[in-house]
C-alpha positions in Angstrom: -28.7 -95.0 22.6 -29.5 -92.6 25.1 -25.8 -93.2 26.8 -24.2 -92.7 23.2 -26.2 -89.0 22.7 -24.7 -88.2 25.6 -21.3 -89.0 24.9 -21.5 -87.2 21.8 -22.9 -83.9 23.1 -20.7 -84.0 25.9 -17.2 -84.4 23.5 -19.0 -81.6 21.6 -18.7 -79.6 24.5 -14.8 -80.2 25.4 -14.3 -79.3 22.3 -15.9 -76.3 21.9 -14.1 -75.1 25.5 -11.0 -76.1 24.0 -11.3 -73.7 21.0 -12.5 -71.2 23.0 -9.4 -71.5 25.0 -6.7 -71.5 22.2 -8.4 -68.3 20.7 -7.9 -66.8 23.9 -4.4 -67.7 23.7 -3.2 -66.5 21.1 -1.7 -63.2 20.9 -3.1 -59.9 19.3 -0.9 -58.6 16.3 1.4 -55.5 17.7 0.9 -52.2 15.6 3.4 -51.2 13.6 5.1 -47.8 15.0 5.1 -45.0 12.9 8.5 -43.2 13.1 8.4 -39.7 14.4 9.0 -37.0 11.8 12.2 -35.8 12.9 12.0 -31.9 13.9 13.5 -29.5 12.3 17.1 -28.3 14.0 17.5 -24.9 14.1 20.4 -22.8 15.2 21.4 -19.3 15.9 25.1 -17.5 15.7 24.9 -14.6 17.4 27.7 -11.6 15.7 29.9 -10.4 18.5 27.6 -10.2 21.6 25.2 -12.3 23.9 21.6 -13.1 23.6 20.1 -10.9 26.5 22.7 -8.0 25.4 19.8 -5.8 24.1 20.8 -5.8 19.9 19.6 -7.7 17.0 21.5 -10.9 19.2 18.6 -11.0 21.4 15.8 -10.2 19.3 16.9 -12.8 16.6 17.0 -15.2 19.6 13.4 -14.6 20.7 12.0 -14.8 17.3 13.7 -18.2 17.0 12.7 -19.0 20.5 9.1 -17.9 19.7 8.6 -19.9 16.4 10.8 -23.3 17.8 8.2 -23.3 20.9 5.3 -22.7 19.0 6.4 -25.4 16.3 8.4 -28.1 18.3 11.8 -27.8 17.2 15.3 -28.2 18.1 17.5 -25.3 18.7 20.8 -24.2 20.1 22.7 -21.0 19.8 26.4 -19.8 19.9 27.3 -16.7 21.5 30.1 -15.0 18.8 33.0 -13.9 21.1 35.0 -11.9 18.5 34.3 -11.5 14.8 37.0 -14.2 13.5 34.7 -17.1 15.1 32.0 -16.3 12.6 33.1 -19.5 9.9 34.0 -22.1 13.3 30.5 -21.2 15.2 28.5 -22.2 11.7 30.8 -25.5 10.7 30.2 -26.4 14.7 26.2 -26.4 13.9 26.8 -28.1 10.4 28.8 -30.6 12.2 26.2 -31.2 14.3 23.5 -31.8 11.5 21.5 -29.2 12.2 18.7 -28.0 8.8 18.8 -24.2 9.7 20.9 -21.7 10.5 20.0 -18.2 11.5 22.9 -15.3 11.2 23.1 -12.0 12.8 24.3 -8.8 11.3 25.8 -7.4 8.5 29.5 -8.1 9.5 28.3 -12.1 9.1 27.2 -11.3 5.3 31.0 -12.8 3.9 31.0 -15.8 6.4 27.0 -16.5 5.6 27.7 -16.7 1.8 30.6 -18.9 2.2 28.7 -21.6 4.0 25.6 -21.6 2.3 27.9 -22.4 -1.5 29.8 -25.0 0.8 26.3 -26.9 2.4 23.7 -26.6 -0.1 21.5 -29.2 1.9 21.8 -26.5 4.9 19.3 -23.5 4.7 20.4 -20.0 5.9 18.8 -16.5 7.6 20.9 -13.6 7.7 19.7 -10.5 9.2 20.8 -7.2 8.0 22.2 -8.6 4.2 20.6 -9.4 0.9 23.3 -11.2 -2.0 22.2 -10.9 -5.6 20.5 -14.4 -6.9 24.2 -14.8 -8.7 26.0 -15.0 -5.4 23.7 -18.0 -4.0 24.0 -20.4 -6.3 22.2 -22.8 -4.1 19.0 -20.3 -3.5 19.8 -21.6 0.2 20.1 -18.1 1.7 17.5 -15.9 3.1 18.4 -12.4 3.5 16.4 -10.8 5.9 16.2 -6.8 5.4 14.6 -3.6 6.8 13.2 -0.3 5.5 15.7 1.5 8.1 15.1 4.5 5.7 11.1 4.3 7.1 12.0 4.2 10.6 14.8 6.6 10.2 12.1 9.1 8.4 9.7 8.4 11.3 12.3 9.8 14.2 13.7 11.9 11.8 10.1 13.9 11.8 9.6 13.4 15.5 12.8 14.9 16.1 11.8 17.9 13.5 8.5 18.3 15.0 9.9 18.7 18.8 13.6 20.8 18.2 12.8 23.8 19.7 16.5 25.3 18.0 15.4 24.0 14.8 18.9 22.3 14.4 19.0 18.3 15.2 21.6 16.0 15.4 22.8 12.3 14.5 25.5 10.1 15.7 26.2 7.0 13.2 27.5 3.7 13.1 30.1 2.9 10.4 29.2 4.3 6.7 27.3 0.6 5.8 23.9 0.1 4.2 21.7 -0.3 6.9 23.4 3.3 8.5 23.3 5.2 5.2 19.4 4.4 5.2 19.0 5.5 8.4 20.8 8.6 8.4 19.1 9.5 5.2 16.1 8.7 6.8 16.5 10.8 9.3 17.5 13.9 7.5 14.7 13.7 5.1 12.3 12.7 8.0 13.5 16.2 9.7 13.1 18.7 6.3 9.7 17.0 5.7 8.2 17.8 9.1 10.1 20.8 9.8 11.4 22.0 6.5 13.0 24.9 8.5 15.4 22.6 10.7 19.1 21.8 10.0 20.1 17.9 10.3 24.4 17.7 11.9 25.6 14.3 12.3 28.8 12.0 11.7 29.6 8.6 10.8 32.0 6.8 13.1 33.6 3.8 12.1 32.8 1.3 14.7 29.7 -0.1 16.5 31.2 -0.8 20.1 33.0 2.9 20.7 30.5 4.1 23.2 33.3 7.0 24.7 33.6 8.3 21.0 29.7 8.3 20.7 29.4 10.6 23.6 31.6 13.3 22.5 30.3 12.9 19.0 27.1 14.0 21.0 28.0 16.4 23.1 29.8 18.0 20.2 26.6 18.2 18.4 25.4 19.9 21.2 27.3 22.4 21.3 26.8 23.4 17.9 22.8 23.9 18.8 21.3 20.5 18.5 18.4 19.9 21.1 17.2 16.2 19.6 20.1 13.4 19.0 20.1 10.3 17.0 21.8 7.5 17.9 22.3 4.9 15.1 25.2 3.3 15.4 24.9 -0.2 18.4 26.9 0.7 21.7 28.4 3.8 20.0 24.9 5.2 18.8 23.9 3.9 22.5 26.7 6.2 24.6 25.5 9.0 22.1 22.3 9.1 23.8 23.1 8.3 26.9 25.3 11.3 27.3 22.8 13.6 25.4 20.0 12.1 27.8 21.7 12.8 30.8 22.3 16.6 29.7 18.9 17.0 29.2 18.5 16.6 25.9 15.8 15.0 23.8 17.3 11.3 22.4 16.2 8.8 20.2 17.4 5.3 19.7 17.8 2.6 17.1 16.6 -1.2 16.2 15.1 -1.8 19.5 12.9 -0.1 22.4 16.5 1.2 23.9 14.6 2.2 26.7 14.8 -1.5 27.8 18.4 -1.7 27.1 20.2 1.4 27.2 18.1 2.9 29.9 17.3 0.0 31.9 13.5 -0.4 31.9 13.9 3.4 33.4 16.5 2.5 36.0 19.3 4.9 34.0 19.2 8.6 34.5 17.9 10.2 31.4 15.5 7.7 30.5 12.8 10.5 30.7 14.4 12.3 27.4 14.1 9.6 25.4 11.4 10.2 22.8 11.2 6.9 21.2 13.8 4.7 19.4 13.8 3.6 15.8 12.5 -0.5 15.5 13.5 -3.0 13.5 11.5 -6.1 13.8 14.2 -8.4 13.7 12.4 -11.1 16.0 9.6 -11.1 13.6 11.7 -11.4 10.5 13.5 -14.7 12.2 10.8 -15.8 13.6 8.4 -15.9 9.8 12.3 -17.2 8.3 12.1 -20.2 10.7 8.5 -21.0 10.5 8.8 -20.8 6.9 11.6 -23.8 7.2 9.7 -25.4 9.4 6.4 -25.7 7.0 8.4 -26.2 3.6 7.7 -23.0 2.1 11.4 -21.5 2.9 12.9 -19.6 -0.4 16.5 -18.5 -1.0 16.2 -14.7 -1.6 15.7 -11.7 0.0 12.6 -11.0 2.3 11.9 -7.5 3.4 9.9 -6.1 6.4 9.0 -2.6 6.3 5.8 -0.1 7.3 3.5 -2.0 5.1 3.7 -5.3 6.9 4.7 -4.1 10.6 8.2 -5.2 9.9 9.8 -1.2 11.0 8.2 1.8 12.9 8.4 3.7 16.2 8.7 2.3 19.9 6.4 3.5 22.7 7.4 6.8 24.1 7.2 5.8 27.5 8.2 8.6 30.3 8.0 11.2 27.6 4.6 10.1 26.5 2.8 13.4 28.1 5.9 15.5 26.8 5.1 14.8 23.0 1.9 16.6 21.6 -1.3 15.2 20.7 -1.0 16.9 17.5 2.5 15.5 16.6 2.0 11.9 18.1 -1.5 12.4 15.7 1.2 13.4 12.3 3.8 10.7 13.2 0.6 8.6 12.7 -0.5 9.8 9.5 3.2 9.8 8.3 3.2 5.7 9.1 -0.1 5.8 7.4 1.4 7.0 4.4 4.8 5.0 4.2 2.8 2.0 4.6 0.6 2.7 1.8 3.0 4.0 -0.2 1.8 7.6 -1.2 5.1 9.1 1.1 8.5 7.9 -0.2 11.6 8.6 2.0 13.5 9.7 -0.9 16.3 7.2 -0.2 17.4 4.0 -1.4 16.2 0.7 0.1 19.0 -1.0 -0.9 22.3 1.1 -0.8 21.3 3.6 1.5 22.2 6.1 -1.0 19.8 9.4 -1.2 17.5 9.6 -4.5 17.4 11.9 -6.3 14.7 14.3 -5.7 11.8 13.6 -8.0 10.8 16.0 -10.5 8.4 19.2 -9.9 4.6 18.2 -10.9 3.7 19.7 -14.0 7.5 19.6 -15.5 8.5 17.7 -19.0 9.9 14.7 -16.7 7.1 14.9 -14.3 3.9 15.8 -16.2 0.4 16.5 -14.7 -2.0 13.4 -16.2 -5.2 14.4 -16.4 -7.6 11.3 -17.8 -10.8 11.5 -19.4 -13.0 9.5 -20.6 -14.3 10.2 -24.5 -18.0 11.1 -24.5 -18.1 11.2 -28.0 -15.9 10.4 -31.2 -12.2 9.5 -29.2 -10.1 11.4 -31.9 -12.2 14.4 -31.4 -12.1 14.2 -27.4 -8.1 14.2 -27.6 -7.9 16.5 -29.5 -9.9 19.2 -27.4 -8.5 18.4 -24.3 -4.8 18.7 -25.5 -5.7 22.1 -26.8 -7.0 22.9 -23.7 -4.1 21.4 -22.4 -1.7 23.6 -24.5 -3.8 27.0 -23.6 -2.9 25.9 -19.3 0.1 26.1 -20.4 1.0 29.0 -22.1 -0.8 30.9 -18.8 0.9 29.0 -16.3 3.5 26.7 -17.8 2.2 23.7 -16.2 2.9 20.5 -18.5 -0.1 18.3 -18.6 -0.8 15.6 -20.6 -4.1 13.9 -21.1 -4.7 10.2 -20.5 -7.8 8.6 -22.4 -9.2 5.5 -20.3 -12.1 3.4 -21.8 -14.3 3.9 -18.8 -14.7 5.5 -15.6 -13.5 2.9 -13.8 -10.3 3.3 -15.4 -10.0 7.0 -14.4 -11.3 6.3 -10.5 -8.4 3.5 -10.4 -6.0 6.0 -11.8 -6.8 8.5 -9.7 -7.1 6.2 -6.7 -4.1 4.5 -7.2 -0.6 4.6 -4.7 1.0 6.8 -6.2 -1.9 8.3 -8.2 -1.4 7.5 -11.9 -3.7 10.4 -12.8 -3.8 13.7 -11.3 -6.5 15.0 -12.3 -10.3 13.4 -14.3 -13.1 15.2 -15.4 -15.5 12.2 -14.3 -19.2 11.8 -14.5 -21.6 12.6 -11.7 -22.0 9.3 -10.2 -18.0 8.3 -11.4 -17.1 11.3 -8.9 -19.0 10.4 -6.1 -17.4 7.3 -6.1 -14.5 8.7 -6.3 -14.5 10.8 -3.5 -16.3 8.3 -1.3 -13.2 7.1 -1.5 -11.1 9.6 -0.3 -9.4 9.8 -4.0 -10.9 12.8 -5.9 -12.0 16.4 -5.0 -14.1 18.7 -7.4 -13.2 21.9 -7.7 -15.1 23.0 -11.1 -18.3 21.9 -13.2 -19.0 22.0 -16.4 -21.5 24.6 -17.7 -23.7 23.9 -20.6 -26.7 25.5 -22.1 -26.8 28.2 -19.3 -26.7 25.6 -16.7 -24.1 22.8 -14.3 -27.1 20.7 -14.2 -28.4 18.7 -17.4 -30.9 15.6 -17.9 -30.7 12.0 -19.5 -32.5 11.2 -22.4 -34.6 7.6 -23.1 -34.2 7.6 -27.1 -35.4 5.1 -29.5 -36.6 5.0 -33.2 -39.3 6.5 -34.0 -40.8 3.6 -36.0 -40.3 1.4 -33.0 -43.7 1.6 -31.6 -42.2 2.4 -28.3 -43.8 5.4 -26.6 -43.1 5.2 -22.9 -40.9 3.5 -20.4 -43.2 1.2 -19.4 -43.0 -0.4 -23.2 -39.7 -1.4 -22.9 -40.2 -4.9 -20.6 -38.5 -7.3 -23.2 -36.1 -4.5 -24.9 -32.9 -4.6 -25.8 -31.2 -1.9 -23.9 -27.8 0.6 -24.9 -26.4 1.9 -21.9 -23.0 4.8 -22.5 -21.1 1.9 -19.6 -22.2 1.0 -16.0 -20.9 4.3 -14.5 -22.5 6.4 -16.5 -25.1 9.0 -14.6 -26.8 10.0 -17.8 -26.0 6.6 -19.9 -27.3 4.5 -17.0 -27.5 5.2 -13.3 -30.0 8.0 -13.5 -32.0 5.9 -16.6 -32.1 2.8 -14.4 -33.5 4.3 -11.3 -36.2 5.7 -14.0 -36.7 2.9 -15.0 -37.6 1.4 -11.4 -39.8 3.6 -10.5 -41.5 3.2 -13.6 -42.1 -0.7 -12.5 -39.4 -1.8 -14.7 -36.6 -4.2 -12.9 -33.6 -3.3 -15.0 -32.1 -6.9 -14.1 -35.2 -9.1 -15.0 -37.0 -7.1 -17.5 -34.8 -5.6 -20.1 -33.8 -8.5 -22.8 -30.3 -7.2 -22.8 -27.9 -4.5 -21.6 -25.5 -3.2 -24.0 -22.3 -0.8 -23.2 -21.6 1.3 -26.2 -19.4 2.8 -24.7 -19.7 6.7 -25.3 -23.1 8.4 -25.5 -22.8 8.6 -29.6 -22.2 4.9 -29.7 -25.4 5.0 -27.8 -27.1 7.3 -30.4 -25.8 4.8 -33.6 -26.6 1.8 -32.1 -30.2 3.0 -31.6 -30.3 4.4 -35.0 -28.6 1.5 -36.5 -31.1 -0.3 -34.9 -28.7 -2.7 -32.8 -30.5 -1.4 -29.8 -34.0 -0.9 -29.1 -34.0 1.6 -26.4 -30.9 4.0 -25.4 -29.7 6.5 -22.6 -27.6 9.4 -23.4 -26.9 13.3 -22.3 -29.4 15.6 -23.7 -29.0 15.9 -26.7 -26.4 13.5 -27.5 -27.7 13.0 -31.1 -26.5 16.3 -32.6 -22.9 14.8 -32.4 -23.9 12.3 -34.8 -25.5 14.5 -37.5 -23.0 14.7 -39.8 -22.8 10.9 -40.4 -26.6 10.5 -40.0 -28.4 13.5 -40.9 -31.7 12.6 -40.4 -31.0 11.5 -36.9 -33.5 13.9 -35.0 -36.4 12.9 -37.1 -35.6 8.9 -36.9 -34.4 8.8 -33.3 -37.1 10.6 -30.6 -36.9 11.1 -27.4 -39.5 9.2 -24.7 -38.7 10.4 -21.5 -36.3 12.7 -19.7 -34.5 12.0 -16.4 -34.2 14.3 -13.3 -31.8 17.2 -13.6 -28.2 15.9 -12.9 -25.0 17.6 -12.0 -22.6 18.2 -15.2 -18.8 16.9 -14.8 -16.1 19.3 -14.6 -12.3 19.1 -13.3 -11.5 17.4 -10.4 -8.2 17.1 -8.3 -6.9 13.6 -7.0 -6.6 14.8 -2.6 -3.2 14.8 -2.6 -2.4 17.5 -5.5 -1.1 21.0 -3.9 -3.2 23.7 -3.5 -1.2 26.0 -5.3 -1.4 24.3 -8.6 -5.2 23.7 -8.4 -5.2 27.4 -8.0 -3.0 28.0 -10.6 -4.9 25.8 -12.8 -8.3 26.6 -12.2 -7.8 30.6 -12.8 -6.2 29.5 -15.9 -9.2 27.1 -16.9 -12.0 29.8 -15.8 -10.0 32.7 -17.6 -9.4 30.3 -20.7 -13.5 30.0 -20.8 -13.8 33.5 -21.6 -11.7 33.5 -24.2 -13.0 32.4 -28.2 -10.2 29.6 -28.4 -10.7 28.4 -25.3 -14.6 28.2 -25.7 -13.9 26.2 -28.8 -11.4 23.7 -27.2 -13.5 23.1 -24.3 -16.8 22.3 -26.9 -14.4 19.9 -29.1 -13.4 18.2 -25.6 -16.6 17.9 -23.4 -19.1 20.6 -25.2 -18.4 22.9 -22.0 -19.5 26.1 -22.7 -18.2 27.7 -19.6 -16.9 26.4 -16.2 -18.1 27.3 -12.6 -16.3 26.7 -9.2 -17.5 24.8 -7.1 -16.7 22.5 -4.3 -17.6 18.7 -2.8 -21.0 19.9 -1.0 -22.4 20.8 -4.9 -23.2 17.0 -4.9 -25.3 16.5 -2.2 -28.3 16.7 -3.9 -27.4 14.1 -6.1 -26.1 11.7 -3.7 -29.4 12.2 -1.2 -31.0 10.8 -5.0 -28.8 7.9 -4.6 -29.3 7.4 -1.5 -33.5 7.7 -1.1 -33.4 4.5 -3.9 -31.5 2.5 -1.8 -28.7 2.2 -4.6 -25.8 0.2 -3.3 -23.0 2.2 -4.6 -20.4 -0.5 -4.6 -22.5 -3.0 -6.6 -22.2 -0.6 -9.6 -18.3 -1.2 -9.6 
């Protein structure tokens, strides 16, 4: 028995070993490969030209470079040897099955269009053209363009700024979009910084004529010009290289020229270059390709300009000591103001073509906008401030027309808008001080009434209400004028606080009436418990409710708080706040214009003041610890 145990535990064993070895055996399953994504092929034809030659060739190169190295992709390029190997150079990267293909130049715009109706799986960049959406009808095409008119503008005032002969000159490619903005540019750029100067130039019909673009200079020179232009690729290039080495002040085009033209410095005359007029044609191929590369590539036309670093100036290098503090400090503020679009070049961003000059401020096709904001019945309002409106007028013959916004937000966004939609408000205390904390308004009068340019907010509620003090109204249902009232609410609510009631917690509602005799009805209508207006806002409703002052009393009174008045978006010229400030304070004295001015704002005379007449007010603001921006 003890033999047969044995036996069994033994074969037990062998067998177990056996398993053991078989599962060892066999073979772990191999994981399936995932196939690579395949990588995006990208490729570049160059317009006539290399890609180290110093133009758009080489910058297009290193923004595809840039974005194939930062993203892993395939590329080649194709060096263009003369203009009639434009439609072989693209088939050849078709052929080879590349997904991209990035053109350069305007010359390539005929070729570009042609391929991109033939390949519709193929997607294209072109830099320097833009084709209406009816001339791609594969949306495969993205046209990659520049504010030239921006940069031109920007050299255009450096040159204006730093002519000592007042007479500056430009030498120009061939008469095609991209030059016309430019040159445009440029000429405006000049009158706007030196209104005095005289802007000479040509347009000479081909890019590679360097020998033409230094008489074209020197000719220019002759005739006075101390600053030259060159806009135009090799021909712009021999322009100022000729003007350089004559010792004249130069500027170049698309690119820092004074890596190319002047050779990192090597070149004589590299220390008259000023600066040179960018394009940012290796950012524009470099977001066109990255775009491919992520899926969000659209047909269209995508344009770089001041606002989004796609055009401005290049470093001044050698003449960096040579070029004023003060001017380097305007060509700043002049970027500044392209890129937020309160400066316009005057030119077209398309064709090239010059606009036509915009209409003088305060004319029929240009009118001054001055908004308001009705403290009383809107009708009534309108109708005072357009009489007022009519009496400017006839003393200066300044056209303005009055805008009615529902609140003073609306007139701080007018006013603070690029370009400004309003140019002139007659906001409420706290409205202004937002206002010009901005940077957007500027007062120049206040408002005067009974005797004084300070008045006080009024608590008001019905006399039957049982309410007798501010510190009765925890639970009350509150009418405010609207959040940016001083009187209607800012002023009221910091009464409140000190009074130990929290305005968010304690009042059972907050109402916006929306003018301060909405206010007054709503309390007297009972709608409202407890209302803020002006003092005394509730002889403007008499005539609908005559026994107003006996059923509506006031609680409390506020601290004294500066009237509104008339104030002036920055921007607006000096000489027609003058003009229309004498007019408003001469109008004042008159018996029509006291009456328009009461049917407007119930001003019974106006006083001139300037920004510092607020201080007091805003050391209010800030002693409660008032976040301003949380009342927006």
């Amino acid at each position: 028995m003890r033999k047969l145990l044995f036996s069994i535990i033994a074969g037990l064993v062998v067998l177990s070993l056996l398993v053991a070895a078989c599962a060892r055996a066999t073979p772990a399953p191999e994981p399936t490969p995932v196939p690579e994504e395949p990588k995006l092929k990208v490729g570049l034809v160059t317009d006539v030209g290399k890609v180290d030659d110093g133009t758009f060739n080489q910058y297009a190169y290193e923004g595809m470079k840039q974005a194939v190295d930062e993203l892993g992709l395939e590329s080649a390029f194709i060096e263009t040897l003369q203009p009639t190997d434009y439609e072989k150079n693209v088939e050849q990267f078709v052929n080879e099955g590349f997904d991209m293909i990035v053109t350069v130049g305007f010359m390539m715009g005929e070729t570009t269009q042609k391929m991109a109706a033939k390949y519709a799986d193929v997607n294209f960049a072109i830099v320097d053209f833009a084709y209406a959406p009816e001339d791609v009808p594969n949306n495969n095409i993205m046209g990659l363009v520049f504010r030239e008119d921006q940069s031109g503008f920007l050299v255009g005032a450096l040159a204006g700024l730093m002519s000592e002969s007042k007479t500056v000159g430009i030498v120009a490619g061939m008469e095609i979009p991209p030059v016309k903005k430019f040159r445009n540019g440029y000429e405006n750029g000049v009158k706007y910084a030196c209104p005095e100067c005289e802007a000479i130039g040509v347009y000479i019909d081909s890019f590679v004529d360097p020998a033409r673009g230094k008489a074209a200079a020197e000719s220019q020179i002759a005739e006075g010009a101390d600053v030259i232009f060159g806009a135009g690729g090799p021909t712009g290039s021999g322009g100022i290289l000729g003007a350089a080495q004559q010792g004249v002040w130069v500027l170049g085009v698309d690119q820092d020229e004074y890596f190319t033209t002047f050779k990192n410095g090597a070149e004589a005359g590299s220390d008259k270059l000023l600066s040179s007029a960018m394009k940012r044609v290796d950012v524009a191929v470099y977001t066109a390709v990255k775009n491919a590369a992520e899926g969000t590539f659209e047909g269209g036309t995508a344009g770089f300009e001041a606002a989004n670093e796609g055009v401005g100036l290049a470093d001044f290098h050698e003449t960096a000591g040579a070029i004023p503090g003060d001017v380097k400090a305007e060509l700043d503020e002049i970027l500044g103001m392209l890129a937020d679009g309160s400066l316009d070049t005057g030119v077209d961003p398309v064709s090239g073509d010059l606009l036509a000059p915009e209409a003088a401020l305060g004319t029929e096709e240009n009118p001054i906008i001055w908004s308001v904001v009705p403290s009383g019945e809107t009708e009534r309002v309108v109708a005072g401030f357009e009489a007022v409106a009519d009496l400017i007028f006839q003393e200066t013959g300044l056209i303005i027309e009055t805008n009615v916004a529902t609140e003073y937000a609306g007139v701080i966004e007018a006013m603070c808008a690029t370009p400004p939609k309003a140019h002139m408000g007659s906001l409420a205390t706290f409205a202004y001080v937002l206002a010009a904390d901005k940077g957007c308004a500027e007062a120049e009068l206040v408002s005067v009434r009974y005797g004084s340019p300070t008045y006080n907010g009024q608590f008001i509620v019905r006399a039957d209400s049982g309410i007798k003090e501010i510190a009765d109204l925890a639970g009350k249902t509150f009418c405010r004028v609207d959040p940016l009232s001083a009187s209607g609410w800012i002023i009221p609510m910091l009464t409140m606080r000190a009074a130990g009631i929290d305005t968010d917690t304690d009042l059972a509602e907050v109402v916006d009436a929306g003018s301060h005799d909405g206010v007054a009805a709503a309390v007297y209508n009972g709608d409202c418990d407890v209302g803020a207006t002006y003092v005394d806002a509730r002889t403007r409703i008499e005539a609908d409710y005559p026994d107003v002052m006996e059923q509506v009393i006031v609680i409390a009174l506020t601290e004294d708080i500066p009237n509104d008045g008339v104030q002036y978006v920055s921007s607006f010229p000096r000489e027609l706040r003058d003009k229309i400030n004498a007019a408003l304070l001469k109008i004042a004295e008159t018996d029509e214009g006291k009456e328009a001015l009461d049917t407007a704002y119930q001003w019974a005379a106006l006083m001139q003041i300037d920004d510092t007449f607020y201080d007091p007010f805003r050391q209010v603001l800030s002693a409660s610890g008032l976040n301003l921006e949380d009342l927006q």
